[in-house]
C-alpha positions as CSV (number, residue, x, y, z in Angstrom):
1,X,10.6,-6.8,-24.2
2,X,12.9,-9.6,-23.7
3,X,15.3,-8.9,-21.6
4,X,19.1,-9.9,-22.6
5,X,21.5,-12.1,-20.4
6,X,24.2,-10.1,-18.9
7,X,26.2,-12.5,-18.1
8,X,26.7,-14.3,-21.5
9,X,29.5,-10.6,-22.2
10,X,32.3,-12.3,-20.0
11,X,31.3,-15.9,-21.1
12,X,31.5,-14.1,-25.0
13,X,35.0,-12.4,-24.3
14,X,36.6,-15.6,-22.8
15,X,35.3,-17.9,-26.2
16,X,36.6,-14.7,-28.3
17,X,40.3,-15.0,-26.0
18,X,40.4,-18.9,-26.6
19,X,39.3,-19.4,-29.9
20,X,40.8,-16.3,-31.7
21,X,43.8,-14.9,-29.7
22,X,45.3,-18.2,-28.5
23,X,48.3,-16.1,-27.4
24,X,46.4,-14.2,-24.8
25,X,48.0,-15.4,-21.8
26,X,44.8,-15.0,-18.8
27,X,47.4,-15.6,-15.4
28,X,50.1,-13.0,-16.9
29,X,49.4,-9.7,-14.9
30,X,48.0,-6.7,-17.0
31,X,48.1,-4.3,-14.1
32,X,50.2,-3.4,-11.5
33,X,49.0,-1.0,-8.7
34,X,50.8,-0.4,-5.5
35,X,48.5,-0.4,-2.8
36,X,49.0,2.5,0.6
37,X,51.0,-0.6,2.3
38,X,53.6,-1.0,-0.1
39,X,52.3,-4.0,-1.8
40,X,52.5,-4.7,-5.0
41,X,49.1,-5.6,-7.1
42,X,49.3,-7.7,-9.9
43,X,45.8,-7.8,-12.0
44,X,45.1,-10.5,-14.6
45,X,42.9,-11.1,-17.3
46,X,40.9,-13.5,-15.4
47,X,41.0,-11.2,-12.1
48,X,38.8,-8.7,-14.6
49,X,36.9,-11.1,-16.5
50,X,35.7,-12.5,-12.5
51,X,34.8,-8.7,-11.4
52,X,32.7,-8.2,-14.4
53,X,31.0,-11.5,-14.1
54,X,29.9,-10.2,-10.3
55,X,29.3,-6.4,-11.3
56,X,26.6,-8.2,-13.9
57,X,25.5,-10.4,-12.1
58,X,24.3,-7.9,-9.4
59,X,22.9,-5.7,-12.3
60,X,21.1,-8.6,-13.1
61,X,19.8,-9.6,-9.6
62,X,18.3,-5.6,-9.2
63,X,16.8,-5.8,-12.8
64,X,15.3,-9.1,-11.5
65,X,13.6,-7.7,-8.3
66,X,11.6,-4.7,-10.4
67,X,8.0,-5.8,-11.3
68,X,6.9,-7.6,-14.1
69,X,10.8,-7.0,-15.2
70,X,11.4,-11.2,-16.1
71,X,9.6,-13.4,-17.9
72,X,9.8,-17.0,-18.8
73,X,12.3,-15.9,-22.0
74,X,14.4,-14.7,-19.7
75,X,14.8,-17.3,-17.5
76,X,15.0,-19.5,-20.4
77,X,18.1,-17.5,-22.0
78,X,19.9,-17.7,-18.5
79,X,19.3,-21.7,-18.7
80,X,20.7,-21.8,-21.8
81,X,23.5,-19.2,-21.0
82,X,24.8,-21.9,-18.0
83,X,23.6,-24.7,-19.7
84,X,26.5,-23.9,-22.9
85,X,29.2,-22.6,-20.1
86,X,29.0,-26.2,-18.0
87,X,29.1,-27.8,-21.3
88,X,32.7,-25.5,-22.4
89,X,33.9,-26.3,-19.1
90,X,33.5,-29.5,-19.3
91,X,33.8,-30.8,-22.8
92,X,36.8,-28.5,-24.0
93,X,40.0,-28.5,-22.4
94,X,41.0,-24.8,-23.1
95,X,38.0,-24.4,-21.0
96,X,38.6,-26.7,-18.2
97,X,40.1,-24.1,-15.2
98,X,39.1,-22.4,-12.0
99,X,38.3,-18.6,-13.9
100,X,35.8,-20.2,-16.3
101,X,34.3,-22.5,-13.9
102,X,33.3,-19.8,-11.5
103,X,32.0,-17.6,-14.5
104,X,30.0,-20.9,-15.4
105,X,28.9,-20.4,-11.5
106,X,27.8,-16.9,-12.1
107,X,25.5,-18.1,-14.9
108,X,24.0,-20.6,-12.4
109,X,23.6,-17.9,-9.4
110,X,21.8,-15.6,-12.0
111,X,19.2,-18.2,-13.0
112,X,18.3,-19.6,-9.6
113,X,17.8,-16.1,-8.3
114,X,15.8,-14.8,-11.2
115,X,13.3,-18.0,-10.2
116,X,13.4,-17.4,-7.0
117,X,12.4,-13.8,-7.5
118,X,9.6,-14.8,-10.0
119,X,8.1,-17.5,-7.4
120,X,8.2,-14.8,-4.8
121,X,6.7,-12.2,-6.5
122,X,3.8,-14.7,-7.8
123,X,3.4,-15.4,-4.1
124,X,2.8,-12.0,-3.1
125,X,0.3,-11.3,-6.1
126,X,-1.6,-14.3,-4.6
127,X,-2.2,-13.2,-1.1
128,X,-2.4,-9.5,-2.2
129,X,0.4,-8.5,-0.1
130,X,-0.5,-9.3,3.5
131,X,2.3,-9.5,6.2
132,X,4.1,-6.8,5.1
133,X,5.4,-4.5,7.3
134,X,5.7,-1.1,6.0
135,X,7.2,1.9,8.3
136,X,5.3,4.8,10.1
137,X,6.8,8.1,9.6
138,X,7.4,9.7,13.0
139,X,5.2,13.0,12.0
140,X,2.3,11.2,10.8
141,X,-1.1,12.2,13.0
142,X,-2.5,9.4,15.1
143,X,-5.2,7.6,13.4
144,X,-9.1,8.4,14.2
145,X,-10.8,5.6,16.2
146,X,-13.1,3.9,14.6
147,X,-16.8,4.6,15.2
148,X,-19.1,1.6,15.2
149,X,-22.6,2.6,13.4
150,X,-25.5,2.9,15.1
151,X,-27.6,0.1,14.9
152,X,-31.0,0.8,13.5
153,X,-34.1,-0.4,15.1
154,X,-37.0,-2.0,13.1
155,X,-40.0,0.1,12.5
156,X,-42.2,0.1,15.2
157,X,-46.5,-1.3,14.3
158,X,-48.9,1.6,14.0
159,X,-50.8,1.8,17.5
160,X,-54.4,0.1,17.0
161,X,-57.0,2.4,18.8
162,X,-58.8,0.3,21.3
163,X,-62.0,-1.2,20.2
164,X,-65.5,0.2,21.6
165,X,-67.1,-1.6,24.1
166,X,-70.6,-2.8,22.5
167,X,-73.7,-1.8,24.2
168,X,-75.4,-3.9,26.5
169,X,-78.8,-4.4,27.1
170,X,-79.1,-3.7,30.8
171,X,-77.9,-0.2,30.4
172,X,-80.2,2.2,31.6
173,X,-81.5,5.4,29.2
174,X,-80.0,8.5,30.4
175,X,-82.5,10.4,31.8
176,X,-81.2,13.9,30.5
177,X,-82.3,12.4,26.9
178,X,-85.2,14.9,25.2
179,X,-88.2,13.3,24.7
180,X,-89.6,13.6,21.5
181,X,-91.8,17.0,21.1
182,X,-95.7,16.0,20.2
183,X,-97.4,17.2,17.2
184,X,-99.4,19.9,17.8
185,X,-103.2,20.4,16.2
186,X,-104.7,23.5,15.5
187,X,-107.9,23.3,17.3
188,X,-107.0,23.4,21.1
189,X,-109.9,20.9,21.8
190,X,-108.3,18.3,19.7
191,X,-105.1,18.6,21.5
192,X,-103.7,14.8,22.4
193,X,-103.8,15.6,26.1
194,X,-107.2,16.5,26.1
195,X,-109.3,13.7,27.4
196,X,-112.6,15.3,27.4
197,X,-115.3,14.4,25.3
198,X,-116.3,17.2,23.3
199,X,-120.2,18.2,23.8
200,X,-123.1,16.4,22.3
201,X,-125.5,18.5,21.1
202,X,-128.9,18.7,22.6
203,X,-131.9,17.3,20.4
């Protein structure tokens, strides 16, 4: 939504004054207030149109600071609200005094700062908002210290079981080794251990 420049309303009701009530006087005083010292004070037309002109512009200043409240239409309309005032002032000579040139100054004030607002919150989009400073309440609870992970070792290599030695050819038998058992023969002369010849028989 675009937003609409504030202070084009006193700029608007000066051009209405001038152009269709050229008998509106703006020095002759509309109010009179006596102030706690005695003194008399005389308010004018201009006096009013000048403290609406800085009531707006600080409206427009705070609606200027919100986020994403401005965009380039905006600051367009304020150009072209000063842009038409300086030309009034100094073109026309029902336009040419010190009220309307400070209003014109209010239009200029109002478009500088909306730009400068704009640049500074693109700036703070860009870095994300570092530097800032924001305030610790006095109750908040201390903040935990920071534990550094462990760092985790690598996997250790599977132990390789030693390798057995291979036998050698000088080793000795063990002598508790069994020996072999011999096969036995039925007939007790024919046992292996028997060397004896058996008997010839006699012719």
């Amino acid at each position: 939504m675009v937003g609409f420049p504030l202070l084009l309303i006193p700029l608007a009701v000066y051009n209405i004054i001038v152009f269709l009530m050229p008998g509106v006087s703006f020095t002759d005083p509309l109010l009179r207030l006596t102030l706690m010292s005695g003194e008399v004070w005389q308010i004018t037309l201009s006096d009013m149109l000048l403290a609406a002109g800085v009531l707006l512009l600080l409206l427009e200043v705070i609606k200027g600071a919100r986020p994403g409240a401005k965009y380039l239409t905006d600051h367009l309309l304020s150009l072209i609200v000063f842009g038409a005032a300086a030309a009034e002032f100094v073109l026309w000579p029902k336009f040419g005094n010190s009220t309307y040139c400070l209003l014109t100054l209010l239009a200029l004030v109002d478009f500088i700062s909306g730009i400068a607002l704009r640049t500074r919150r693109r700036r703070a989009a860009v870095t994300g908002g570092h530097g800032q400073f924001e305030p610790v309440p006095a109750d908040a609870p201390p903040p935990a210290p920071a534990v550094a992970p462990a760092p985790i070792a690598p996997p250790s290599p599977a132990p390789v079981p030693p390798a057995a030695p291979a036998p050698s050819a000088f080793d000795a038998e063990p002598h508790d080794q069994p020996k072999p058992a011999q096969p036995t023969v039925a007939s007790p002369d024919l046992q292996p251990g028997n060397q004896s010849p058996p008997d010839t028989p006699q012719r």
